[in-house]
C-alpha positions as CSV (number, residue, x, y, z in Angstrom):
1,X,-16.2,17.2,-17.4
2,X,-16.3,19.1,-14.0
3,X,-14.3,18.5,-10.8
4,X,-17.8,17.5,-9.3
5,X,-19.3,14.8,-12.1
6,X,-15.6,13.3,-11.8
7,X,-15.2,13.1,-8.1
8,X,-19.0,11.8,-8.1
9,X,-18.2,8.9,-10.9
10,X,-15.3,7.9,-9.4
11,X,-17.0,7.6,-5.9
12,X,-19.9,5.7,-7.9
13,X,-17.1,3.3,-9.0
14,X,-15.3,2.7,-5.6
15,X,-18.6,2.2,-3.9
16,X,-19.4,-0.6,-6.4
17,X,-16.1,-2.2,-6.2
18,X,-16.6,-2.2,-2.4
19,X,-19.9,-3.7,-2.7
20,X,-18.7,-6.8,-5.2
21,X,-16.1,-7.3,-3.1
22,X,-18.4,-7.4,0.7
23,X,-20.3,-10.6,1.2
24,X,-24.4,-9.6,0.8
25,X,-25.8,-8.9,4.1
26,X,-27.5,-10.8,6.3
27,X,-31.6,-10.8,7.1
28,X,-30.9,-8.8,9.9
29,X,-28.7,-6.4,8.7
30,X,-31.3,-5.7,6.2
31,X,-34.7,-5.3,8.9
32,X,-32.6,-3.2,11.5
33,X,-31.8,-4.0,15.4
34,X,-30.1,-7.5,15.7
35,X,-32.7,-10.1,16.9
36,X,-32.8,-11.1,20.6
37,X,-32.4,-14.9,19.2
38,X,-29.6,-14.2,17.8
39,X,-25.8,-15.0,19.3
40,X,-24.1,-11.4,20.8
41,X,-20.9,-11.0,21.8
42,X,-20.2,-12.3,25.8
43,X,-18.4,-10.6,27.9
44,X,-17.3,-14.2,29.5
45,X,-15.6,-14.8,26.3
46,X,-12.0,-15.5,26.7
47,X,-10.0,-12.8,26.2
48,X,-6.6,-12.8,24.2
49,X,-3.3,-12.7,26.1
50,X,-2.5,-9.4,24.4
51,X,-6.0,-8.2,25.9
52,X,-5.1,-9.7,29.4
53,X,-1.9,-7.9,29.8
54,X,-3.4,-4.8,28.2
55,X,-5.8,-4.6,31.4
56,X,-3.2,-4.6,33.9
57,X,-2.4,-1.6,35.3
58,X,0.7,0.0,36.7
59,X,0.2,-1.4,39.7
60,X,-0.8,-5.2,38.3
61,X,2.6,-5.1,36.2
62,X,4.8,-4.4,39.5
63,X,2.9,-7.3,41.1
64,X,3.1,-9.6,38.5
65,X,7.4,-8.7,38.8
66,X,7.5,-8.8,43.0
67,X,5.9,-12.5,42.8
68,X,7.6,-13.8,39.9
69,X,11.1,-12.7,41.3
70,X,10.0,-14.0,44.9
71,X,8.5,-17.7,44.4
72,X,9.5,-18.5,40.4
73,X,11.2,-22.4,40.6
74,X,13.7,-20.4,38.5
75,X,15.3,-17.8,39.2
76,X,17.4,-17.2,36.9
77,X,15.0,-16.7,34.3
78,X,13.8,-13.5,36.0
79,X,17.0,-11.7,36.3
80,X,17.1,-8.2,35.5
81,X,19.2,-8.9,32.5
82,X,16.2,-11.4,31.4
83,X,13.7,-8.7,32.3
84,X,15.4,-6.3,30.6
85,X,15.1,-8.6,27.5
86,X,11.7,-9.1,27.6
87,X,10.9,-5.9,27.4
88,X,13.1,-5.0,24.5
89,X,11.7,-8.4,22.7
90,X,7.7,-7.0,23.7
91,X,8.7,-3.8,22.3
92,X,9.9,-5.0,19.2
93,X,6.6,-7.1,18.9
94,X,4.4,-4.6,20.1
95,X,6.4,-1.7,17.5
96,X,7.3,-3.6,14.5
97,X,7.0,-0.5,12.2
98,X,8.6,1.9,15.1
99,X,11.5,0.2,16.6
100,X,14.0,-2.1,15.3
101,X,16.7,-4.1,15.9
102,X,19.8,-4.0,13.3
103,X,22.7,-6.8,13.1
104,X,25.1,-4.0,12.7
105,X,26.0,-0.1,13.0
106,X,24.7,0.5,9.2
107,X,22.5,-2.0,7.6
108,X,23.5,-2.6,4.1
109,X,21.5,0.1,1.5
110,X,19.5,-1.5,-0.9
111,X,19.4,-1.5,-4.5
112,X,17.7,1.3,-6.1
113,X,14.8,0.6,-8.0
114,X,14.9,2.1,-11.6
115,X,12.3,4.5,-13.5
116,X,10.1,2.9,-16.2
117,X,8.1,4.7,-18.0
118,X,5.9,3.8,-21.0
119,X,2.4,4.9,-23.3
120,X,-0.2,1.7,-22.9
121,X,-2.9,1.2,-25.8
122,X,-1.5,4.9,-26.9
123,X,-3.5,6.8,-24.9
124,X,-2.7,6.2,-21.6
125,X,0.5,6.8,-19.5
126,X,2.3,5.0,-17.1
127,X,5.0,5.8,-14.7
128,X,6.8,3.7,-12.0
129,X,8.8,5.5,-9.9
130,X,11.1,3.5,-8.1
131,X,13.6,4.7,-5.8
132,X,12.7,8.8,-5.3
133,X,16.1,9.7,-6.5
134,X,17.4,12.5,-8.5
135,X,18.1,10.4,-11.8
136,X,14.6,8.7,-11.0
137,X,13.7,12.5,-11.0
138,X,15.1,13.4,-14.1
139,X,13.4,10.6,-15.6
140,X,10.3,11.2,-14.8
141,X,10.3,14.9,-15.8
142,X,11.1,13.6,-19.4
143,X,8.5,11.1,-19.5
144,X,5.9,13.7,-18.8
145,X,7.3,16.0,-20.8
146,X,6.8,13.1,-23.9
147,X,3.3,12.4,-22.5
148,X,2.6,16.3,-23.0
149,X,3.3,16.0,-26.3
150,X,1.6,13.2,-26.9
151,X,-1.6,14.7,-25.0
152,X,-2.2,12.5,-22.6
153,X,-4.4,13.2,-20.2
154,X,-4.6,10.1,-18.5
155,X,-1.5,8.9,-16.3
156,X,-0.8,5.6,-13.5
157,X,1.8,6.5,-10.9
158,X,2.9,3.3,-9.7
159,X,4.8,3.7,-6.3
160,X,5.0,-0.3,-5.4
161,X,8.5,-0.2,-6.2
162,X,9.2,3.4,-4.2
163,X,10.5,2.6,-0.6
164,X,11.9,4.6,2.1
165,X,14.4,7.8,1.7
166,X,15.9,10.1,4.4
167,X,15.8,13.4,1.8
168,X,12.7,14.2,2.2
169,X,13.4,17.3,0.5
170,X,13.8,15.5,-3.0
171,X,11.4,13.2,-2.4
172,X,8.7,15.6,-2.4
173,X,9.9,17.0,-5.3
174,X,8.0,13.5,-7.1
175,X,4.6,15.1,-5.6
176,X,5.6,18.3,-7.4
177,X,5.0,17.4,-10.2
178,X,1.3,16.4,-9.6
179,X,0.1,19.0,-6.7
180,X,-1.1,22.0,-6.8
181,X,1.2,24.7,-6.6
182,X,1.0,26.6,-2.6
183,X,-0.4,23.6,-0.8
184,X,1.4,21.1,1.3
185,X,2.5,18.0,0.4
186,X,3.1,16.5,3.7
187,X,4.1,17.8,7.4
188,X,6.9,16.0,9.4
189,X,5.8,16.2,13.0
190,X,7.9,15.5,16.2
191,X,6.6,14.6,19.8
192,X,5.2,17.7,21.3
193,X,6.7,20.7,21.9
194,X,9.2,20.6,18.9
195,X,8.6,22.4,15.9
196,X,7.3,20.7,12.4
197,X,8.9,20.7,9.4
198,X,6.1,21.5,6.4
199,X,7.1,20.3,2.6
200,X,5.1,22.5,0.1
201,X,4.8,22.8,-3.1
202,X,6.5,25.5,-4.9
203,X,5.8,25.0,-8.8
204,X,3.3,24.3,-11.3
205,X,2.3,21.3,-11.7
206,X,3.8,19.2,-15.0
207,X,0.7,17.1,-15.2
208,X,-2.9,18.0,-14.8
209,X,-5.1,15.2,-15.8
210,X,-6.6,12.2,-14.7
211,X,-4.3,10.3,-12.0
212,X,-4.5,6.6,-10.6
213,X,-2.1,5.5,-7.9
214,X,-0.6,1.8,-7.6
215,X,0.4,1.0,-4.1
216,X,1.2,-2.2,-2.0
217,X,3.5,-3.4,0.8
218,X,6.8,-2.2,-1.0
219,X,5.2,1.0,-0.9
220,X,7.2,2.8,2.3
221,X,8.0,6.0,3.9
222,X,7.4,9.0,2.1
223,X,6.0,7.2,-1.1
224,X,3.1,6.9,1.2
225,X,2.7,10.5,1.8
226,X,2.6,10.9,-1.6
227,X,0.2,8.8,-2.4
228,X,-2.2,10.4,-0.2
229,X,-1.3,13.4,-1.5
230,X,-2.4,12.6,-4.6
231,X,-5.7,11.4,-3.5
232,X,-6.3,14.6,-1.3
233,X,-5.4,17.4,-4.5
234,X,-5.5,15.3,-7.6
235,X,-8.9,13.4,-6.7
236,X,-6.7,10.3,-7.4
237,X,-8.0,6.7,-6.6
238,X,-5.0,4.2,-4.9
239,X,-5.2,0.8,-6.4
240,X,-3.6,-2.2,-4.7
241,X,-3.1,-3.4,-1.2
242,X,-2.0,-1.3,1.8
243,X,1.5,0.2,2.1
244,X,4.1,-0.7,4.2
245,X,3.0,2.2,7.3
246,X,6.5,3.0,7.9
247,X,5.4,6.9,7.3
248,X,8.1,8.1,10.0
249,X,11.3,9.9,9.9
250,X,14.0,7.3,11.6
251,X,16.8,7.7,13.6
252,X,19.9,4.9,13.8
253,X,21.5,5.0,17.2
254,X,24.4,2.4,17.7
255,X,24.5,-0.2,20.8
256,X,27.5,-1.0,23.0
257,X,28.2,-4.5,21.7
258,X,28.2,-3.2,18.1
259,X,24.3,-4.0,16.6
260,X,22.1,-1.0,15.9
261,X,19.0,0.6,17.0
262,X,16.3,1.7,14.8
263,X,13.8,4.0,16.0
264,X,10.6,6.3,14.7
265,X,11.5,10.2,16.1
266,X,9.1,11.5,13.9
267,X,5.7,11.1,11.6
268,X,4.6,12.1,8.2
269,X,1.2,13.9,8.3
270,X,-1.3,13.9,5.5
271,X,-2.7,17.2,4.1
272,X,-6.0,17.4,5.9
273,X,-3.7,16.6,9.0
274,X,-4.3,12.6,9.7
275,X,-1.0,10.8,10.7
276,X,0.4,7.6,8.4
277,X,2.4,6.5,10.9
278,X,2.1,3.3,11.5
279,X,-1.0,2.2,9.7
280,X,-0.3,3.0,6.7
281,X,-2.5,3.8,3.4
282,X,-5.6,1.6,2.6
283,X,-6.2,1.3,-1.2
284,X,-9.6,3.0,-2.4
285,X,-9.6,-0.4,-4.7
286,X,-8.4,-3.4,-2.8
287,X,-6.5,-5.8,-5.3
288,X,-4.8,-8.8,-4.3
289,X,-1.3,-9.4,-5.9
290,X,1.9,-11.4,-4.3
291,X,5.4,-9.5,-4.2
292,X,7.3,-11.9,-5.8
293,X,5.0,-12.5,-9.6
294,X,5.2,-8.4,-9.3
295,X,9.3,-8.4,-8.6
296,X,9.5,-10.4,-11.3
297,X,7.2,-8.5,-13.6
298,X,8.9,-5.8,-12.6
299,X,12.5,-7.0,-13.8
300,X,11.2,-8.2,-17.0
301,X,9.3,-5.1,-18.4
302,X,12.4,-3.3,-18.9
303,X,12.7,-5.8,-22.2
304,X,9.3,-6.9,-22.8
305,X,6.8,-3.7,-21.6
306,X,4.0,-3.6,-19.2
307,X,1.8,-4.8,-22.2
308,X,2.0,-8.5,-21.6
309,X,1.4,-8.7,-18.1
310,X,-2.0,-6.7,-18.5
311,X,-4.4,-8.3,-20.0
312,X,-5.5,-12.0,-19.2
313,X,-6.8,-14.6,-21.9
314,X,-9.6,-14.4,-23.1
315,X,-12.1,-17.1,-21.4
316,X,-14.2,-19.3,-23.6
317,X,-18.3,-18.9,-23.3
318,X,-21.2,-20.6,-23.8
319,X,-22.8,-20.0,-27.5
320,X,-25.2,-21.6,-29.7
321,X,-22.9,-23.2,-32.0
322,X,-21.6,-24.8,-29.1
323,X,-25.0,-25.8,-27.2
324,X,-25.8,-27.6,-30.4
325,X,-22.9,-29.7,-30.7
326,X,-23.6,-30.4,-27.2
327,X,-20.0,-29.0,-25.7
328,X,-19.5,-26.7,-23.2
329,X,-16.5,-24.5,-24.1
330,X,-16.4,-22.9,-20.4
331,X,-16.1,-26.3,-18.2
332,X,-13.6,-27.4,-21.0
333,X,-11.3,-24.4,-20.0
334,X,-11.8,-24.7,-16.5
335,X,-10.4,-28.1,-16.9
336,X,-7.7,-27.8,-19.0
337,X,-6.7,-24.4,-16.5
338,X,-7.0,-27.3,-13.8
339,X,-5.0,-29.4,-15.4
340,X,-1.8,-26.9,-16.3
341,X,-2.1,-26.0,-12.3
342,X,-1.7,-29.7,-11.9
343,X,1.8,-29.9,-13.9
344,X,4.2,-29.1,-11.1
345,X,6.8,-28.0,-15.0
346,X,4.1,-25.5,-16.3
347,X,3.2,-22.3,-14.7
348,X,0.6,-19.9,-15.8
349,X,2.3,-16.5,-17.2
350,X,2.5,-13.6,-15.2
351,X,-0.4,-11.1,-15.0
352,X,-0.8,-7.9,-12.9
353,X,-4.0,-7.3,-12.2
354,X,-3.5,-4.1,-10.0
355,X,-2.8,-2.4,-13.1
356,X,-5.1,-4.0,-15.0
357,X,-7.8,-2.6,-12.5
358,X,-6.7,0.6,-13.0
359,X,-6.7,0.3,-16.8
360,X,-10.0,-0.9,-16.2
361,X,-11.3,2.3,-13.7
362,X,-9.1,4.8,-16.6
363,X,-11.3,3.5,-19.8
364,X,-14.9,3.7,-17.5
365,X,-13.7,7.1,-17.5
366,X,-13.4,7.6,-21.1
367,X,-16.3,6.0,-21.8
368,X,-18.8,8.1,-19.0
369,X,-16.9,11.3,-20.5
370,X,-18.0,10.7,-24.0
371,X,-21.6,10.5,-22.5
């Protein structure tokens, strides 16, 4: 099938994803201009107390200091020490992806996330790449390597377990594997006038075929840059929430009284040139799923598989047989369901349905190929 039917389909999906997902529009929305009898937005609304001190100028903020400092009933809540922590606590609120505030000199380094690789229904492939490290590296450049032989042409790159690295370097080397060979994989770019720092690709690619993305919150730093990159040269579609938007290259600078500062000096730029930092990725297909059921379904594959956290249970449905014993097999599920969420001891097993939805989007595939 071409590059164009493929791009085409997969827009075809994602638009009608989008749509189940958007509440159906209103009369209005549907005969044009909004009607006069309708509510608009007032300009006498009241605004937001981030809006308020976003209107005052340079001139309003010295104000609002001078009379504060001069008729305050306490003054020794507008020292300059005081001020000086306000601003540094605003900052922090106002640059919660940009600037932060460590308890010491060096926070402690996390974990690393390992590789996991395995074939699903034995056709298609699924990688999670966990920390981008050089073993994670290796790992992945056998499991390809066993997917080749296997023909695969289908593969999941699941990057909701890849979080932030300062080697850059080797962590584009992940994207490598999956980009075209010449183009660049992402551009690290300083505050004007210094130079940027480009990461291209310098091989062939190990795997050419059909490629869906997992991403969520744990999804940080240059694992974000990657997943775009995958979207912009391998047409792939992210599945999941958005990422963390910590796209940036950071700096730690140590404090007098021995705490830490963390600070963006730098931010990753996509391959058609739009900046991650600090928004972030948006999924193509939004899927809900909380951190901790996919931490722990996470830390249990590596004995059970991906396998039994796919697929949900099969839901009862209406039939004849059971219209003319006069039961209704669907309400009877929905109750008993009801009645297991009721039983504080009993919890539902783990499912992931991110990956499920990809699953999903990877066998519409096969199926419009065939045709």
């Amino acid at each position: 099938m071409s590059r164009f039917l493929l791009s085409t389909f997969l827009t075809s999906v994602l638009s009608a994803n989008l749509a189940a997902q958007s509440p159906a529009p209103t009369s209005s929305a549907q005969t044009g201009p909004r009607s006069s009898a309708q509510p608009t937005p007032s300009a006498s609304a009241t605004p937001t107390m981030e809006e308020l001190v976003n209107s005052l100028g340079p001139a309003d903020l010295q104000a609002f200091i001078t009379l504060l400092k001069a008729n305050f009933t306490n003054p020794d809540a507008i020292t300059d020490t005081e001020l000086s922590r306000a601003t540094v606590e605003g900052l922090l609120a106002r640059l919660p992806r940009g600037v932060m505030l460590l308890a010491g000199k060096e926070s402690p380094a996390a974990a690393p996330s390992p590789f996991y690789g395995e074939l699903i229904g034995g056709r298609t492939g699924y990688v999670r790449l966990g920390t981008l490290n050089n073993a994670n590296l290796q790992a992945l450049d056998k499991a390809l390597s066993g997917f080749a032989a296997k023909k695969v042409n289908d593969l999941i790159v699941d990057l909701r377990a890849s979080s932030a690295t300062s080697d850059l370097a080797l962590a584009t080397e992940f994207a490598k594997r999956f980009c075209p060979k010449g183009k660049t994989i992402l551009t690290v770019r300083k505050p004007t006038g210094r130079q940027d720092r480009v990461f291209d690709s310098d091989r062939e690619p190990a795997f050419r075929g059909l490629v869906m993305v997992l991403a969520d919150k744990d999804t940080s730093g240059v694992a974000e840059a990657i997943a775009v990159a995958l979207r912009f040269y391998n047409k792939a579609l992210i599945i999941g929430q958005p990422t963390a938007g910590r796209a940036a290259e950071y700096s730690d600078m140590p404090l007098p009284n021995g705490k830490g500062l963390r600070f963006a000096v730098a931010e990753m730029v996509s391959p058609e040139g739009r900046s991650l930092f600090p928004e972030g990725v948006k999924p193509d297909l939004p899927v809900e799923m909380s951190l901790s059921e996919k931490r722990q379904i996470f830390q249990s594959s590596s004995e059970k598989g991906m396998g039994p956290f796919i697929y949900e249970t099969g839901r009862p449905h209406m039939s004849e047989a059971a219209l003319l014993a006069g039961t209704n097999p669907e309400l009877e599920a929905a109750e008993a369901a009801q009645q297991r969420r009721g039983r504080a001891s009993e919890k539902l097993p783990p499912h992931d349905p991110v990956l499920q939805r990809a699953l999903d989007v990877v066998t519409s595939l096969e199926v419009y190929q065939k045709h």
